[in-house]
C-alpha positions in Angstrom: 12.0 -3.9 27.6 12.3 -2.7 23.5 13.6 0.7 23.1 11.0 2.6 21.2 11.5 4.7 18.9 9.5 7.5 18.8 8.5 8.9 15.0 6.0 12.3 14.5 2.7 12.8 13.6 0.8 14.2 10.4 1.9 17.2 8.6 -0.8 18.2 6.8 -4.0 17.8 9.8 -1.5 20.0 12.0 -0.8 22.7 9.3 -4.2 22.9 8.8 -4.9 23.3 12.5 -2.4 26.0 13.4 -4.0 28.1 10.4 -0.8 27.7 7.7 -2.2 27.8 4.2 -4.1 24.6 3.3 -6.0 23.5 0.4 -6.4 20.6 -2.4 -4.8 19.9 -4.4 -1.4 21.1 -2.9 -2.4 19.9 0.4 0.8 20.0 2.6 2.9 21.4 0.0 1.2 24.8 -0.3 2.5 25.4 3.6 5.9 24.8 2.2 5.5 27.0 -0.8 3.9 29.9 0.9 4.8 30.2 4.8 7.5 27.6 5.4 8.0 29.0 8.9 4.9 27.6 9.0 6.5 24.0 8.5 9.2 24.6 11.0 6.8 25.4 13.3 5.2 21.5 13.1 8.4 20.5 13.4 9.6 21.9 16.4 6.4 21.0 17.8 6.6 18.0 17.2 10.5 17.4 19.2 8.9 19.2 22.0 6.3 16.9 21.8 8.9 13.9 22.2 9.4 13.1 18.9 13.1 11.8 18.2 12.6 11.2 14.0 10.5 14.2 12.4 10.0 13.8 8.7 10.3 16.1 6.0 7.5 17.4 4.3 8.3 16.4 1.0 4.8 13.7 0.7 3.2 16.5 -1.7 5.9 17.3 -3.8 4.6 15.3 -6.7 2.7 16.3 -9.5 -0.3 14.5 -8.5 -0.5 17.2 -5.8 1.4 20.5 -6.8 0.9 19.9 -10.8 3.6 18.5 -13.2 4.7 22.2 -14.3 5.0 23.1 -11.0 6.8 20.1 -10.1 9.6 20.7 -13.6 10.3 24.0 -12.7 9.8 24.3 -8.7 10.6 20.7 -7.7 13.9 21.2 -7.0 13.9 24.1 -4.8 10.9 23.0 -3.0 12.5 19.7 -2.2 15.7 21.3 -0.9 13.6 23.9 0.9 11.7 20.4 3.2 15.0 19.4 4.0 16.3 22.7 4.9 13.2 23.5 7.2 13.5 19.7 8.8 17.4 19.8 9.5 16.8 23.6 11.4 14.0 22.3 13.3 16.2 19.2 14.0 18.8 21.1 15.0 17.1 22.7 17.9 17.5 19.1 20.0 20.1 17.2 20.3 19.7 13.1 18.6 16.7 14.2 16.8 17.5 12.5 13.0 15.4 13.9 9.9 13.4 11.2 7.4 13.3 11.9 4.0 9.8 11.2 2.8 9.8 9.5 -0.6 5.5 9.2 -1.4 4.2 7.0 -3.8 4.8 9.4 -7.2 1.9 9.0 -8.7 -1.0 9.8 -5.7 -1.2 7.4 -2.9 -3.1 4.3 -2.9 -2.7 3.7 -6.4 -0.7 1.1 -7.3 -2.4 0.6 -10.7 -0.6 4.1 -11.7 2.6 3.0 -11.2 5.3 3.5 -14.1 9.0 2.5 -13.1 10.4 4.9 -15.3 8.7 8.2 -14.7 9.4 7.3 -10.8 12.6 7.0 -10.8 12.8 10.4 -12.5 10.2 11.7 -9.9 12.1 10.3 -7.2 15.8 11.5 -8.6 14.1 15.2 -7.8 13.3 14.6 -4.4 16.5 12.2 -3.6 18.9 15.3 -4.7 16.7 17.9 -3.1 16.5 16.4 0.7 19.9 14.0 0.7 22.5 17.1 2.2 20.1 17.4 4.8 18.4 13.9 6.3 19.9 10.9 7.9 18.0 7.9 6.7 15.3 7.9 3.7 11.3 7.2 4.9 9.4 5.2 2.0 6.0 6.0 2.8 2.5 4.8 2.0 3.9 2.2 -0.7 1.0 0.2 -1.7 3.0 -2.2 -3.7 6.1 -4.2 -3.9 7.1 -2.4 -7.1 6.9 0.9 -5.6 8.6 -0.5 -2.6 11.8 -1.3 -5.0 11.3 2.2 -7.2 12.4 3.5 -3.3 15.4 1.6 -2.9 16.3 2.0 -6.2 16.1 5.9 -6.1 18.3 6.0 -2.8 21.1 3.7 -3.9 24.3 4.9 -3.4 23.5 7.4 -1.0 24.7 5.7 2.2 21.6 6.8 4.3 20.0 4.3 6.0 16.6 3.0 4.1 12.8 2.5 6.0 9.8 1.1 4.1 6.3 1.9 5.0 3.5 0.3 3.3 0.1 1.0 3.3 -2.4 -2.2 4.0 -5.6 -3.0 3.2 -8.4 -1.8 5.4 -12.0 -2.1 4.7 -14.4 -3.5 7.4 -13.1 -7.5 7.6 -9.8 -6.9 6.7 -8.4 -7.3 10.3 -9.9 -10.9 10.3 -7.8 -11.7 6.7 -4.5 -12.2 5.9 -3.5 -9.0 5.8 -2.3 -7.7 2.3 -1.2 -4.4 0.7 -3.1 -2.1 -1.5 -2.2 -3.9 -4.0 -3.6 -7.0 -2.8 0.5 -8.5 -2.2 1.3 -10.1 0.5 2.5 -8.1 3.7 4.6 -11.7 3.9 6.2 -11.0 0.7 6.6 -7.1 1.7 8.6 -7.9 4.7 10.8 -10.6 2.5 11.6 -8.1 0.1 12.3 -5.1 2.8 15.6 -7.7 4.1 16.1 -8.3 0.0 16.7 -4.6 -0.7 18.5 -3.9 2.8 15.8 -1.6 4.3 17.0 -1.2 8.3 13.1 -0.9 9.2 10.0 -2.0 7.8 6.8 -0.2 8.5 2.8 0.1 8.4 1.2 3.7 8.0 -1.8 5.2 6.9 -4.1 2.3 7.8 -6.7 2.1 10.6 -5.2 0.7 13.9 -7.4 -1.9 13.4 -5.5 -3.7 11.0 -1.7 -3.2 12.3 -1.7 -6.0 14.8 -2.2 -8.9 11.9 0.5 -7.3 9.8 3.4 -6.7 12.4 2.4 -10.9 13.2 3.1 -11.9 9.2 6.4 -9.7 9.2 7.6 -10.9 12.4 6.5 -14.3 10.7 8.2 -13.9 7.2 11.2 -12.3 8.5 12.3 -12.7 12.2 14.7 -9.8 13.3 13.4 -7.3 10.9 12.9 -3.8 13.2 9.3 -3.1 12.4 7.1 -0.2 13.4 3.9 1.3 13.0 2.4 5.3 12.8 -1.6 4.4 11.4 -4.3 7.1 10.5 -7.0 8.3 12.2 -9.3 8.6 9.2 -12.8 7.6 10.0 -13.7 5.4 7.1 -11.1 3.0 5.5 -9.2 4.6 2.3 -10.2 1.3 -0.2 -13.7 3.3 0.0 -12.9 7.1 -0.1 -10.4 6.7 -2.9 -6.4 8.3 -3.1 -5.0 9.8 0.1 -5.7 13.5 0.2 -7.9 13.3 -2.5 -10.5 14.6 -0.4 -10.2 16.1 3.3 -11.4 13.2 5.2 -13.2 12.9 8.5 -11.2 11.9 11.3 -12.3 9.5 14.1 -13.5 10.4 17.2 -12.4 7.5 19.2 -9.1 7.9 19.2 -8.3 10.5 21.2 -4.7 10.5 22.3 -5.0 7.8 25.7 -7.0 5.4 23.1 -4.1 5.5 20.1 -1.6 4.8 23.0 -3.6 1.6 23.5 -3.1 0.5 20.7 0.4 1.6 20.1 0.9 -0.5 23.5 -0.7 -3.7 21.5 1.8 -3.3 18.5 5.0 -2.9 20.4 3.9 -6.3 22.4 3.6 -7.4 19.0 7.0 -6.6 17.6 7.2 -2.9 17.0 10.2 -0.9 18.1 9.0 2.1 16.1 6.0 4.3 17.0 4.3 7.3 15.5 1.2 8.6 13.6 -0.2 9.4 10.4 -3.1 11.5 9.0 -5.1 13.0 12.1 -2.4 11.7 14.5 -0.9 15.3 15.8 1.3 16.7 18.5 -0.8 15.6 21.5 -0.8 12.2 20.7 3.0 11.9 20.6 3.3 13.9 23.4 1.2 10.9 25.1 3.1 8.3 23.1 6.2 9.8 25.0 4.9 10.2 28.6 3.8 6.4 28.4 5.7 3.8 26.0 8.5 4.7 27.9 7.1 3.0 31.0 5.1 0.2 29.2 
């Protein structure tokens, strides 16, 4: 039987739940500028939970969320402060490594947005803040192959280990197409260019489950031996509809209650994927199930 790999949940669904301070535009950064024991917290929940990778909560460090002034003057210490937070709460268990979450710079699911230059400068902030303090680097929610390589590019030279997550497609019918990224690239040409630029893992997130199965079959396809994993939303419509992630507070699904997400995660690691988590709406409880089960699958 694969080893799984057990990743966290959402930050910003479980801040929100255990009261921290919440609102847009900040979203999960305001936790981390106001309360930050309030970040811990999620954390530590999390390892309790089972969780054996938590990631920092550096997704909303970006101007797009906390404002570019905000972001000049406060970016550095804010990113520093994730990684701080993270690397305590890691430090409670023992083998529990810390991700560094790079996000899409300019708001996620916009790929049209991009702009190499201003991300790599975006990027540099976050790399310097979080790198004393995590063990590999978490490319999240990439929509495209170019923001895919801004990632690598930021992390060069660091000698952490590198993961790439990208974000798929996932209107009604997309499960039944070849599935593709935001950007409408292939998920066949995502998981070639994950081995070209060295990335240890290759990953799907914040995408219905629906859709996960298809693209763990292309990678495996494209590039056989590639670890691959999955951690997909809970968000009740698909994101090509309600716009840019945490634009808006969306509705979260009813179905997928903690024994219905392991079901799934179940169908992806018979698929391929050694790596299992979750992503907006996906909290504690549902890795604590994740844990209690995949380990007997």
């Amino acid at each position: 039987m694969t080893e799984i790999t057990l990743l966290d949940g959402g930050m910003g669904r479980e801040l929100e739940r255990s009261g921290a301070p919440f609102r847009q535009p900040e979203w999960s950064a305001l936790a981390l500028i106001e309360a930050p024991e309030t970040v811990q917290r999620v954390h530590e929940g999390y390892i309790r939970a089972g969780a054996q990778v938590i990631t920092t909560n550096s997704y909303a460090l970006v101007p797009f969320h906390i404002g570019e002034e905000r972001f000049r003057t406060d970016g550095p210490r804010l990113a520093d402060l994730a990684g701080r937070v993270a690397r305590a709460a890691a430090d409670t268990a023992p083998g529990v490594r810390v991700a560094g979450s790079l996000p899409p710079v300019f708001g996620s699911y916009q790929p049209e947005l991009f702009e190499p230059v201003k991300a790599q400068e975006y990027l540099s902030v976050l790399v310097t803040g979080l790198s004393p303090y995590v063990d590999l680097w978490l490319a999240e929610t990439q929509s495209s192959l170019e923001e895919a390589r801004a990632a690598a590019q930021a992390v060069a030279g660091t000698g952490k280990p590198l993961w790439i997550s990208f974000t798929l497609h996932d209107e009604d019918g997309a499960e039944d197409r070849e599935p593709q990224l935001r950007s409408g690239q292939s998920v066949r040409d995502a998981a070639r260019l994950a081995v070209d630029l060295g990335a240890e893992t290759m990953l799907f997130n914040c995408s219905r489950p629906e859709v996960m199965g298809a693209a763990l079959d292309a990678a495996r396809a494209a590039a056989p031996g590639l670890r691959l994993g999955v951690y997909a939303n809970a968000f009740a419509n698909s994101q090509d509809e309600d716009g840019a992630a945490n634009e808006t507070v969306s509705t979260i699904r009813a179905d997928l209650d903690p024994p219905h997400y392991c079901g799934w995660a179940e169908n992806w690691t018979a698929r391929g994927a050694s790596v299992i988590g979750g992503c907006c709406g996906i909290g504690t409880e549902h890795i604590h199930h994740l844990a209690d089960h995949l380990k007997h699958g």
